[in-house]
LOKOLKOL-605456 format. One record per atom (N, C-alpha, C, O): x negated, y, z negated; atom name; residue in one letter; residue number from 0; chain. Coordinates in nm, 2 decimals. Layout:
BEGIN
<atom <X,Y,Z>,'CA','A',NUM,'A'>
...
***
This chain:
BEGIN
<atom <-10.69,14.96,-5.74>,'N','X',0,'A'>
<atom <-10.62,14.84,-5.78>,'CA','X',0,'A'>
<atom <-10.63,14.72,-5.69>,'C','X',0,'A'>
<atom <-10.55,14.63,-5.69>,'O','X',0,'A'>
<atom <-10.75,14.72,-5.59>,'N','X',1,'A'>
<atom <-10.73,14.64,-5.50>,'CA','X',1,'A'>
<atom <-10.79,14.46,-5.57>,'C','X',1,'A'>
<atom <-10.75,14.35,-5.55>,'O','X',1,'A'>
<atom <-10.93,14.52,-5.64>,'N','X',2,'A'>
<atom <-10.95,14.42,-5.73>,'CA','X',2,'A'>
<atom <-10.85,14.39,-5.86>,'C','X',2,'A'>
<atom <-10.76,14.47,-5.89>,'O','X',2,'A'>
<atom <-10.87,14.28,-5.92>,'N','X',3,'A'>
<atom <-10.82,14.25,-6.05>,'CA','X',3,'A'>
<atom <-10.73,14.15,-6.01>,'C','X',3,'A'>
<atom <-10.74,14.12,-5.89>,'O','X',3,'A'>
<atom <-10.64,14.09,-6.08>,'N','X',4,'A'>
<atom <-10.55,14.01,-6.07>,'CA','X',4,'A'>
<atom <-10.40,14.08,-6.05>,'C','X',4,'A'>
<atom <-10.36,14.18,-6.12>,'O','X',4,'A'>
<atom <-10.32,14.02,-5.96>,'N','X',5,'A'>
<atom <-10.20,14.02,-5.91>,'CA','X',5,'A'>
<atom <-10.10,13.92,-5.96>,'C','X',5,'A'>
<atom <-10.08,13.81,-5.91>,'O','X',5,'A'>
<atom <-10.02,13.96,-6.07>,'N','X',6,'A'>
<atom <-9.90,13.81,-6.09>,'CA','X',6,'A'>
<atom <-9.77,13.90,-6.04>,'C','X',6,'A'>
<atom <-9.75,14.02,-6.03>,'O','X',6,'A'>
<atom <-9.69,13.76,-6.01>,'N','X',7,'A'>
<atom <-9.54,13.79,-5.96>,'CA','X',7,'A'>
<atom <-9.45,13.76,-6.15>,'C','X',7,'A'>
<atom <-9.46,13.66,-6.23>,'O','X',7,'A'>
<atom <-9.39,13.88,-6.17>,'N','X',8,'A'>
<atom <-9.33,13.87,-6.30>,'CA','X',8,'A'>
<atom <-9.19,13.77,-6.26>,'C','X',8,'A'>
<atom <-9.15,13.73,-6.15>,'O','X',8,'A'>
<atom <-9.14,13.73,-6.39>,'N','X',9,'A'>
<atom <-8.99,13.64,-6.38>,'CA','X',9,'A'>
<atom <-8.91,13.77,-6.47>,'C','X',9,'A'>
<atom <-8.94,13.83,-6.58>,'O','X',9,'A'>
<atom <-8.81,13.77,-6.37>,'N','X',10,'A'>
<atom <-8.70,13.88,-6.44>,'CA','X',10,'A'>
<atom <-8.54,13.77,-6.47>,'C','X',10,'A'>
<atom <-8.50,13.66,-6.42>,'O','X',10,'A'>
<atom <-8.50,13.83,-6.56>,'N','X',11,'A'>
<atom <-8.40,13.74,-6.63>,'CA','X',11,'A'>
<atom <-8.25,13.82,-6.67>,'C','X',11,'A'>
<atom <-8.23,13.84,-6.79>,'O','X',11,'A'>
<atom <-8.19,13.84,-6.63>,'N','X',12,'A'>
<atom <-8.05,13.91,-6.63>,'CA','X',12,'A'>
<atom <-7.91,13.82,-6.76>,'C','X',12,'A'>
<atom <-7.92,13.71,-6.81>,'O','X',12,'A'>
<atom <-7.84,13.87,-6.78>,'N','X',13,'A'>
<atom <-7.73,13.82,-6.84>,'CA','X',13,'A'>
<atom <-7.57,13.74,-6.74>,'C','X',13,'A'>
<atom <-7.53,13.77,-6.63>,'O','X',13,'A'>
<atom <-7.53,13.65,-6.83>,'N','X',14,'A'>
<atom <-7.43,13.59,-6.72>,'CA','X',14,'A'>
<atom <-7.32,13.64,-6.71>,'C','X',14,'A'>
<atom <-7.22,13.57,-6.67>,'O','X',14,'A'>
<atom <-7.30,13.77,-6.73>,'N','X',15,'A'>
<atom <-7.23,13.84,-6.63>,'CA','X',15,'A'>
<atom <-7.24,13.99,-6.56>,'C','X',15,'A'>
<atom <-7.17,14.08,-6.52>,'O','X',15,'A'>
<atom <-7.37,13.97,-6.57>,'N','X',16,'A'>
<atom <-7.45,14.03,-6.47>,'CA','X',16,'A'>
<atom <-7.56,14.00,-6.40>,'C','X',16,'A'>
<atom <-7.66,14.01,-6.47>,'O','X',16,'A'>
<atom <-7.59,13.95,-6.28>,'N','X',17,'A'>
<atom <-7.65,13.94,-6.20>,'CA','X',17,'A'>
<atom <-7.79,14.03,-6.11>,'C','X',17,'A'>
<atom <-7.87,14.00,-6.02>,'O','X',17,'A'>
<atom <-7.77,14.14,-6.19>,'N','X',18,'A'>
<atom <-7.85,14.26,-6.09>,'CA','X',18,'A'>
<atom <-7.96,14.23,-6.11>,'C','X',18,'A'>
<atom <-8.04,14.28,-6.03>,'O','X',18,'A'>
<atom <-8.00,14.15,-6.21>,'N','X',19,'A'>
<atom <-8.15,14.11,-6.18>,'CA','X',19,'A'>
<atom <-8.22,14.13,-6.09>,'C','X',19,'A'>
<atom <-8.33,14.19,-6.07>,'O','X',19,'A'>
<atom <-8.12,14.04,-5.99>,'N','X',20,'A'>
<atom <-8.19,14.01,-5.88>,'CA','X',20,'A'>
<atom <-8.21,14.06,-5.78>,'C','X',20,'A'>
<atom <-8.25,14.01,-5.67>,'O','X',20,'A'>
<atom <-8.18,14.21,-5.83>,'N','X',21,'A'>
<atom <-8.19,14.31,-5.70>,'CA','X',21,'A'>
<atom <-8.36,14.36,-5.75>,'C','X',21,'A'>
<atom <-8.43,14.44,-5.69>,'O','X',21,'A'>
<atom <-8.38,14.31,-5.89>,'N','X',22,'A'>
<atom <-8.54,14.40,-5.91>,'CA','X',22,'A'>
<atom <-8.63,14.29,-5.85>,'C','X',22,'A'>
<atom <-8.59,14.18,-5.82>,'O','X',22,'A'>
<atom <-8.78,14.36,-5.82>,'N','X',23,'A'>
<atom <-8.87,14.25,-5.79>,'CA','X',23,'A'>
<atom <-8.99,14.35,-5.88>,'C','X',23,'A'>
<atom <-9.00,14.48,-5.89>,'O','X',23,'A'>
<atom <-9.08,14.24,-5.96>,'N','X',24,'A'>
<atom <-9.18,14.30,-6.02>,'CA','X',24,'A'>
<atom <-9.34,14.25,-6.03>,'C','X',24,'A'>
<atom <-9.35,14.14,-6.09>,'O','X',24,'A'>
<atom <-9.42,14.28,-6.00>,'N','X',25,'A'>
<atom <-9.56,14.22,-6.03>,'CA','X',25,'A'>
<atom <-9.64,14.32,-6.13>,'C','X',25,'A'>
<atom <-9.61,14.44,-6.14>,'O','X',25,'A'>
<atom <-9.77,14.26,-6.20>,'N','X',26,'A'>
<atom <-9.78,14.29,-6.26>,'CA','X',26,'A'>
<atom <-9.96,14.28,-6.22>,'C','X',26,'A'>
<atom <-10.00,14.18,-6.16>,'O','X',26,'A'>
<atom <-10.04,14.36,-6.25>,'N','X',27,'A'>
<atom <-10.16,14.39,-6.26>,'CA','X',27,'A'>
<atom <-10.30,14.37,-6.37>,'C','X',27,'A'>
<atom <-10.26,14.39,-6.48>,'O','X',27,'A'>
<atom <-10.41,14.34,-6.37>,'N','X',28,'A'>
<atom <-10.47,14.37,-6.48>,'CA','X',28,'A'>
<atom <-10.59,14.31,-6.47>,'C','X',28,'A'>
<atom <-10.60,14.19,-6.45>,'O','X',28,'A'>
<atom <-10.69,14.39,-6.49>,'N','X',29,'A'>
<atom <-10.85,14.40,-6.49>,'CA','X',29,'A'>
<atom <-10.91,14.47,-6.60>,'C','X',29,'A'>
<atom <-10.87,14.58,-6.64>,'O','X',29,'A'>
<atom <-11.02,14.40,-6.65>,'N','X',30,'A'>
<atom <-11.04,14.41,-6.82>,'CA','X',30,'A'>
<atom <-10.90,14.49,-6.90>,'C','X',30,'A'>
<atom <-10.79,14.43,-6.93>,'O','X',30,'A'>
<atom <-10.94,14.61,-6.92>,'N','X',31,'A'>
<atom <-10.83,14.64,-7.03>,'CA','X',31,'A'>
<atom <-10.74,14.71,-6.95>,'C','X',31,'A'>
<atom <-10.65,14.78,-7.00>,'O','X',31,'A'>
<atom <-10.76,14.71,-6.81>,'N','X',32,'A'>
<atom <-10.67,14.82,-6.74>,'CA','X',32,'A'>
<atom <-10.52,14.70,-6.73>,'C','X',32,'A'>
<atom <-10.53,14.58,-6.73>,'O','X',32,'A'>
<atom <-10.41,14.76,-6.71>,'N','X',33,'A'>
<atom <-10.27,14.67,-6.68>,'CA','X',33,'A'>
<atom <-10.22,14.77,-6.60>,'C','X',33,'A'>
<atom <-10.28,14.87,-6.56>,'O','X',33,'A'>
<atom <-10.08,14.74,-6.58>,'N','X',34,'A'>
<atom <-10.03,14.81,-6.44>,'CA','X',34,'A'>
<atom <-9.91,14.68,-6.45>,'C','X',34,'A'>
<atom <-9.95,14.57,-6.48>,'O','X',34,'A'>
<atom <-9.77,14.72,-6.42>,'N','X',35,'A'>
<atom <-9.66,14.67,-6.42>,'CA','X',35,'A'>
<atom <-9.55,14.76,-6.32>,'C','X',35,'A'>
<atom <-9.48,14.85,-6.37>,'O','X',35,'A'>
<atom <-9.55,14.74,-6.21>,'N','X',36,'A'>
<atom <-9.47,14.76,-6.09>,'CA','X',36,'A'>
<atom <-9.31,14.72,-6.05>,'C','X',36,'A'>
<atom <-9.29,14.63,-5.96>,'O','X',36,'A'>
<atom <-9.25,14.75,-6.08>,'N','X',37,'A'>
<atom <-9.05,14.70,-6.11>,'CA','X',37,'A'>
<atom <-9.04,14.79,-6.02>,'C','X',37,'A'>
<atom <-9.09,14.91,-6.01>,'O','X',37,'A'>
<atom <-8.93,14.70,-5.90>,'N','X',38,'A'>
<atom <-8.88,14.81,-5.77>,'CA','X',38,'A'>
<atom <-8.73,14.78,-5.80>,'C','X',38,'A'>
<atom <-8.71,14.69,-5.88>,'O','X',38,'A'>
<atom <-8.62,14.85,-5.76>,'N','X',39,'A'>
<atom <-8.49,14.80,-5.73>,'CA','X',39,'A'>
<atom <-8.47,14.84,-5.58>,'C','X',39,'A'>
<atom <-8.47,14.95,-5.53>,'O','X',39,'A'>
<atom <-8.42,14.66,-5.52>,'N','X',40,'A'>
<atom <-8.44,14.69,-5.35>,'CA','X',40,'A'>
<atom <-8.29,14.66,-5.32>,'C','X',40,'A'>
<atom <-8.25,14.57,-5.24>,'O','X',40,'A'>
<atom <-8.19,14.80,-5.41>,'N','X',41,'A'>
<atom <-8.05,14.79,-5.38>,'CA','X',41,'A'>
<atom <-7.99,14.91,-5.37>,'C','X',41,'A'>
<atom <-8.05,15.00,-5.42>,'O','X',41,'A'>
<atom <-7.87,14.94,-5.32>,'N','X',42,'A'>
<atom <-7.82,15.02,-5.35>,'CA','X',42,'A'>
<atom <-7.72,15.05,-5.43>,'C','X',42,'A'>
<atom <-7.64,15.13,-5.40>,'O','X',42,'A'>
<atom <-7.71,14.99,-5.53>,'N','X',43,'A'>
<atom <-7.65,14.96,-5.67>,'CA','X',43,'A'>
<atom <-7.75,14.99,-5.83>,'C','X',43,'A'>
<atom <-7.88,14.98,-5.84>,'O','X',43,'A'>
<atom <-7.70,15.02,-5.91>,'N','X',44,'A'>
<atom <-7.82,15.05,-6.05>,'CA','X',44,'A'>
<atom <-7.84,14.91,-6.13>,'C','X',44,'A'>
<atom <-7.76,14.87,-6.21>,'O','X',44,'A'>
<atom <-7.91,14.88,-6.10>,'N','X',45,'A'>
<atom <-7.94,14.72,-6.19>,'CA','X',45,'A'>
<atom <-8.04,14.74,-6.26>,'C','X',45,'A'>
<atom <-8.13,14.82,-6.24>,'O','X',45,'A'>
<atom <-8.02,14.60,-6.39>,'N','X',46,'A'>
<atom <-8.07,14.66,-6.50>,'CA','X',46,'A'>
<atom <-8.16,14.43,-6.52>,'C','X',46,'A'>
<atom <-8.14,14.33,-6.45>,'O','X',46,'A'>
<atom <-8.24,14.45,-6.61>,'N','X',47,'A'>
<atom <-8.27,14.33,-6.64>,'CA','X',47,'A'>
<atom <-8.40,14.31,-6.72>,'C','X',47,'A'>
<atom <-8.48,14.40,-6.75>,'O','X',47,'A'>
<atom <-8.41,14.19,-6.75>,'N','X',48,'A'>
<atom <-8.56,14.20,-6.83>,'CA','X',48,'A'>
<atom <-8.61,14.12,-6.74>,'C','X',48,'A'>
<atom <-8.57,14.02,-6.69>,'O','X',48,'A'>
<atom <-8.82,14.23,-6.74>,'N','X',49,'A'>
<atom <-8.95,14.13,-6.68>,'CA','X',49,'A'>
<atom <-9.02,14.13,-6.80>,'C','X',49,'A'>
<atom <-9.03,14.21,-6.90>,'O','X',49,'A'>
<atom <-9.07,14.00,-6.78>,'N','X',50,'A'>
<atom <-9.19,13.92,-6.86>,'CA','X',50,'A'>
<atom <-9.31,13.94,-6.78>,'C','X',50,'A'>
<atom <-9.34,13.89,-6.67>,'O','X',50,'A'>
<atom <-9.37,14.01,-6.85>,'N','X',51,'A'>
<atom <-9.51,14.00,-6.83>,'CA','X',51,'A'>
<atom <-9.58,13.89,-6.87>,'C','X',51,'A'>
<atom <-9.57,13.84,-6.98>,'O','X',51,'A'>
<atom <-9.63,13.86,-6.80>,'N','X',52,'A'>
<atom <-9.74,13.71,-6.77>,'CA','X',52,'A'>
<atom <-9.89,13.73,-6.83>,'C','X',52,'A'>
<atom <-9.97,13.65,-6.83>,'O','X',52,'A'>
<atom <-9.90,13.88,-6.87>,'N','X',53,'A'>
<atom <-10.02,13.87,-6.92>,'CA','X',53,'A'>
<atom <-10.05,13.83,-7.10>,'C','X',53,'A'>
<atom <-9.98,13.89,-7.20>,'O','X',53,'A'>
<atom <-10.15,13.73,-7.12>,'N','X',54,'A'>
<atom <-10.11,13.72,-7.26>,'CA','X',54,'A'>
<atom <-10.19,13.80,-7.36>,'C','X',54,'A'>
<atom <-10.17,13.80,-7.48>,'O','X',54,'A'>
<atom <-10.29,13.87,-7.30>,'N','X',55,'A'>
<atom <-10.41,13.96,-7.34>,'CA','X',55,'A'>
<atom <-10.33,14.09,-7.46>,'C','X',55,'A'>
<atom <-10.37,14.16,-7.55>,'O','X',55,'A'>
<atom <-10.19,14.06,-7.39>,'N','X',56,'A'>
<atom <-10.07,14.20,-7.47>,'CA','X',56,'A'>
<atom <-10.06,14.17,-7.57>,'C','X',56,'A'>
<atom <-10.04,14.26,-7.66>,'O','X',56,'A'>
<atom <-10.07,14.04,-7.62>,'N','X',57,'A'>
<atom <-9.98,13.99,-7.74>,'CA','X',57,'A'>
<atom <-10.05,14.08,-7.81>,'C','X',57,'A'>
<atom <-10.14,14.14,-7.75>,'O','X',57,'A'>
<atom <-10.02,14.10,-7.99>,'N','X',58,'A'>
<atom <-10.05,14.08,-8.10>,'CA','X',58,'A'>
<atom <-10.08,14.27,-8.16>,'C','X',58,'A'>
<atom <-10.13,14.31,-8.26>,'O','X',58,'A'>
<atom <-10.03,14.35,-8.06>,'N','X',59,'A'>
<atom <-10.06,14.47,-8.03>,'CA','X',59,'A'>
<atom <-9.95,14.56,-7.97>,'C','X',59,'A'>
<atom <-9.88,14.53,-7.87>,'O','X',59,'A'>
<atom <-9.94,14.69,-8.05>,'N','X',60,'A'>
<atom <-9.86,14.78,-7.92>,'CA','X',60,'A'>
<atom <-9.89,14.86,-7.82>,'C','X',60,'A'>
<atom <-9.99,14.93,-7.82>,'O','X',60,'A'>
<atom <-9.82,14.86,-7.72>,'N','X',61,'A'>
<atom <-9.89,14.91,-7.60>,'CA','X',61,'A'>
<atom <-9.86,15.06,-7.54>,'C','X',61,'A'>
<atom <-9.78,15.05,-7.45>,'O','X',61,'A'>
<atom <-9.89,15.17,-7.55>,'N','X',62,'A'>
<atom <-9.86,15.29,-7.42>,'CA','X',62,'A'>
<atom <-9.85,15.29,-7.29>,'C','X',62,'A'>
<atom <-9.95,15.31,-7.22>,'O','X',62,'A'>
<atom <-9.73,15.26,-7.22>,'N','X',63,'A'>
<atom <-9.70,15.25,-7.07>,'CA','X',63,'A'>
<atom <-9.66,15.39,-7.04>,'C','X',63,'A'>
<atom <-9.56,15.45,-7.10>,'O','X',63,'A'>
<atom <-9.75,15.43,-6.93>,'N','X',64,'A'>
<atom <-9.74,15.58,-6.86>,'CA','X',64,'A'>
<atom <-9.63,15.56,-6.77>,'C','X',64,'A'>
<atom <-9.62,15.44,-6.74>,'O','X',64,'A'>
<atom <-9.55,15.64,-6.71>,'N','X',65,'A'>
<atom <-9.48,15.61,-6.57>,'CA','X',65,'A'>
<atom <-9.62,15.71,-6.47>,'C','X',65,'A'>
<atom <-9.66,15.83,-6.49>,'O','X',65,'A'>
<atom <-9.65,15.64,-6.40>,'N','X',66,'A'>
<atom <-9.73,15.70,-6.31>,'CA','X',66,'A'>
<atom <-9.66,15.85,-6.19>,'C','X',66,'A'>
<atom <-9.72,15.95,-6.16>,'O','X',66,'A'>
<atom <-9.56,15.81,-6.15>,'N','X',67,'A'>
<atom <-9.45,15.89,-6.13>,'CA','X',67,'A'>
<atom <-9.37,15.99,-6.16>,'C','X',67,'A'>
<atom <-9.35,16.10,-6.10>,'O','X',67,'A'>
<atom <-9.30,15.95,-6.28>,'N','X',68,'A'>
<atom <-9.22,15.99,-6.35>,'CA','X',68,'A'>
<atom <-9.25,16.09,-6.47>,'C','X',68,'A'>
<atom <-9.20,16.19,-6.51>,'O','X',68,'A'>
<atom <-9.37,16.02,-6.51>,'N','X',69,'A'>
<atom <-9.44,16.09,-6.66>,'CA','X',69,'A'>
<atom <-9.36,16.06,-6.78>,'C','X',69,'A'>
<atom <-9.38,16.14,-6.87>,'O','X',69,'A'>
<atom <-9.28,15.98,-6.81>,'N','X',70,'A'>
<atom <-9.23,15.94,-6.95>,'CA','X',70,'A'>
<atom <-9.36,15.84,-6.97>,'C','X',70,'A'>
<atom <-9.43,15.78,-6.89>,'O','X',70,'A'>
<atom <-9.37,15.84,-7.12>,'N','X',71,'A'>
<atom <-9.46,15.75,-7.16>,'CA','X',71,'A'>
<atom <-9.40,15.69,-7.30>,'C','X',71,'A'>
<atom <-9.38,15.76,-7.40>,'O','X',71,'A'>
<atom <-9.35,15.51,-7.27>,'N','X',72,'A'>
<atom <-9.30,15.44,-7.34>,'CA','X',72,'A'>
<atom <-9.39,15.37,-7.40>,'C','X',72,'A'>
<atom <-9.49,15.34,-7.34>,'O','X',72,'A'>
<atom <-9.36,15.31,-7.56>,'N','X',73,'A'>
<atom <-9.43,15.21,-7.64>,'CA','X',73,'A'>
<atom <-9.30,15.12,-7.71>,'C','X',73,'A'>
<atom <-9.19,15.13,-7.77>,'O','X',73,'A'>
<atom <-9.39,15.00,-7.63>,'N','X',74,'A'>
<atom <-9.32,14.88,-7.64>,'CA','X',74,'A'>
<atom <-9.47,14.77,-7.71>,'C','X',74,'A'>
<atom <-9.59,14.78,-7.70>,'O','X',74,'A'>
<atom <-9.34,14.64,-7.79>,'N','X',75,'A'>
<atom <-9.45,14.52,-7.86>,'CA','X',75,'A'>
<atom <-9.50,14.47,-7.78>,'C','X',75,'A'>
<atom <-9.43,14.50,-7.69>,'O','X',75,'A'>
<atom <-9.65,14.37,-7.72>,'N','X',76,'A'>
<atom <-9.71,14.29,-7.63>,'CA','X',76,'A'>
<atom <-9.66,14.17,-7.64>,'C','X',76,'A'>
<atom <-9.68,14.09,-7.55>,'O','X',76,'A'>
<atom <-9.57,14.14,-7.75>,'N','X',77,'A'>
<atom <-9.54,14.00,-7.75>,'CA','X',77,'A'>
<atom <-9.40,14.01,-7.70>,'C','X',77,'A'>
<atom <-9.36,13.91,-7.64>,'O','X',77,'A'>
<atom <-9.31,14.12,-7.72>,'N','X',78,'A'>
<atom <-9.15,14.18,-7.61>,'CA','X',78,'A'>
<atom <-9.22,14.17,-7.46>,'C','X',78,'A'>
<atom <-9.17,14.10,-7.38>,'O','X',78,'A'>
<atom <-9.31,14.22,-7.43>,'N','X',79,'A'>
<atom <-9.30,14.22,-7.32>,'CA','X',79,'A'>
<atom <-9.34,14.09,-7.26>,'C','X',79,'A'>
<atom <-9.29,14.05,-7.15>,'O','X',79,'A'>
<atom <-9.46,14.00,-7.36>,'N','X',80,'A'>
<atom <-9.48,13.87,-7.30>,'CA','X',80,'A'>
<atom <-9.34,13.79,-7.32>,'C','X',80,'A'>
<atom <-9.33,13.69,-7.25>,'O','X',80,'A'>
<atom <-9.27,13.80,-7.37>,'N','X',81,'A'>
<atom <-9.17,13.69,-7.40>,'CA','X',81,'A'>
<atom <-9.02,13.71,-7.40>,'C','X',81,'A'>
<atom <-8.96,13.60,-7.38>,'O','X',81,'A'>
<atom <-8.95,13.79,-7.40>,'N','X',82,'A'>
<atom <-8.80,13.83,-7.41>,'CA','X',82,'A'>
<atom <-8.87,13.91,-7.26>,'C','X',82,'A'>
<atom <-8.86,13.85,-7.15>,'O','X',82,'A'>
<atom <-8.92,14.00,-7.26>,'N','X',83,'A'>
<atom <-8.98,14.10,-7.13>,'CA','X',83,'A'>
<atom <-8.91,14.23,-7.16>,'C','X',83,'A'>
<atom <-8.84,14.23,-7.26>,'O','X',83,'A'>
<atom <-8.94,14.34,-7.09>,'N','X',84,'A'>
<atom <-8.93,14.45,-7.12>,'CA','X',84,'A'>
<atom <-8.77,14.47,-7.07>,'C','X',84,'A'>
<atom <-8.76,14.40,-6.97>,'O','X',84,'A'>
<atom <-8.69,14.53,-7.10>,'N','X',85,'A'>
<atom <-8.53,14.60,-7.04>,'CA','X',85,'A'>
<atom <-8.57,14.70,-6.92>,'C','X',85,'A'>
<atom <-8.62,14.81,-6.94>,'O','X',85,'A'>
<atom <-8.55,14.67,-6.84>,'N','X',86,'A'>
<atom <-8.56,14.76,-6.73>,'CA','X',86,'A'>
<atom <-8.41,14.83,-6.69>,'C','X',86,'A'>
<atom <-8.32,14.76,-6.71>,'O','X',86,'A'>
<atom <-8.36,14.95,-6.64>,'N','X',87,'A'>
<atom <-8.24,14.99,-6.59>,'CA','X',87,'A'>
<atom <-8.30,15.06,-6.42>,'C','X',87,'A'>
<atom <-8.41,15.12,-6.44>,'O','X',87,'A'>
<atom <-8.26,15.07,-6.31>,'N','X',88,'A'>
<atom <-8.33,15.15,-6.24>,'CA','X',88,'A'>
<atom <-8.18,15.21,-6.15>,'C','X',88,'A'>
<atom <-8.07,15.15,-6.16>,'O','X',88,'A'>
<atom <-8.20,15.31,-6.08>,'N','X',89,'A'>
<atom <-8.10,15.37,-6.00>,'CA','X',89,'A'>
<atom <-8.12,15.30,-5.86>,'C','X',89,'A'>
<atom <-8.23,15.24,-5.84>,'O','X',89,'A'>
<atom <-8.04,15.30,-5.76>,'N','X',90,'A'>
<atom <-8.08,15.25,-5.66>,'CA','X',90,'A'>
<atom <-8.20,15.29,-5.55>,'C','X',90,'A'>
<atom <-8.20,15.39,-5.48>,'O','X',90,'A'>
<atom <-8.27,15.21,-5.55>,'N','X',91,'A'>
<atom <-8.44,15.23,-5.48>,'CA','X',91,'A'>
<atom <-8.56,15.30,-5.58>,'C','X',91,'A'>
<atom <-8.67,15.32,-5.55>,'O','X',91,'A'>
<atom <-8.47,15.32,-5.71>,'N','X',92,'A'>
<atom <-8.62,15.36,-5.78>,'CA','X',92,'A'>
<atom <-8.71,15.25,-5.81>,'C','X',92,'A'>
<atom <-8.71,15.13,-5.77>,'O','X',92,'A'>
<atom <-8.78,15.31,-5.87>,'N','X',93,'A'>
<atom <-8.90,15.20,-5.91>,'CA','X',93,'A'>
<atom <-9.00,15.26,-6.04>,'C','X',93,'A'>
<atom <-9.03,15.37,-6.08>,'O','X',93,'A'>
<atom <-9.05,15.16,-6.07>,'N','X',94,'A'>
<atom <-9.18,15.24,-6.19>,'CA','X',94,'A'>
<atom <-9.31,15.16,-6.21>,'C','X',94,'A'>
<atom <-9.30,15.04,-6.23>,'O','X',94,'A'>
<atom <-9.39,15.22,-6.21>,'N','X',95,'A'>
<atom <-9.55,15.18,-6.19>,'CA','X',95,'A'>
<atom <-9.55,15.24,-6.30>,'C','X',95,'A'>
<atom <-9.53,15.37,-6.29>,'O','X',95,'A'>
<atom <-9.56,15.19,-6.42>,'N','X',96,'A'>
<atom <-9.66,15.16,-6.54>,'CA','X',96,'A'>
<atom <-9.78,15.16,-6.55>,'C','X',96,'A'>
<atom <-9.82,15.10,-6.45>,'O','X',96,'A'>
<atom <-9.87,15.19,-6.63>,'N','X',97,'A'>
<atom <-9.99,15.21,-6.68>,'CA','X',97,'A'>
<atom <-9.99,15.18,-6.83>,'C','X',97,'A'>
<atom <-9.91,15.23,-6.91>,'O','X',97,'A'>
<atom <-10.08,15.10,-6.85>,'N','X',98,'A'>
<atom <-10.09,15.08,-6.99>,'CA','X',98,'A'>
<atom <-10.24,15.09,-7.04>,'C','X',98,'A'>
<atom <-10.27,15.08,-7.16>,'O','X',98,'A'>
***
């Protein structure tokens, strides 16, 4: 993954919750490979939505692997470009997606 492109995702929380801002997320993607990276750098469970920045997603549904974990979620390209995906994580997890 050292080639390809690197973006910093925008995560977006509700106003009366804040935990957003304990996720940080970037997002990956060289020809058809993608990769979406969400950490929680808390010790609290915070929850929020990332927008993926890639727009190659739209118009299509996607298979995201947890590389980790092994659940394998399908979500719309245009949710994830635009509202962004719902994230929940426990404190210090994280998930490296594959799509």
């Amino acid at each position: 993954m050292k080639d390809g492109t690197w973006r910093l995702c925008e995560r977006t929380g509700w106003p009366d919750n804040d935990r957003y801002l304990n996720l940080a997320a970037w997002c990956w993607a060289k020809g058809k490979d993608h990769c979406l990276i969400v950490v929680n750098f808390s010790p609290i469970k915070s929850q929020g939505r990332v927008r993926v920045p890639l727009d190659d997603l739209r118009g299509r549904m996607w298979q995201m692997a947890d590389a980790f974990a092994g659940p394998v979620y399908e979500r719309d390209g245009n949710e994830l470009c635009d509202s962004g995906l719902y994230v929940e994580l426990d404190p210090w997890q994280f998930h490296v997606l594959r799509f």
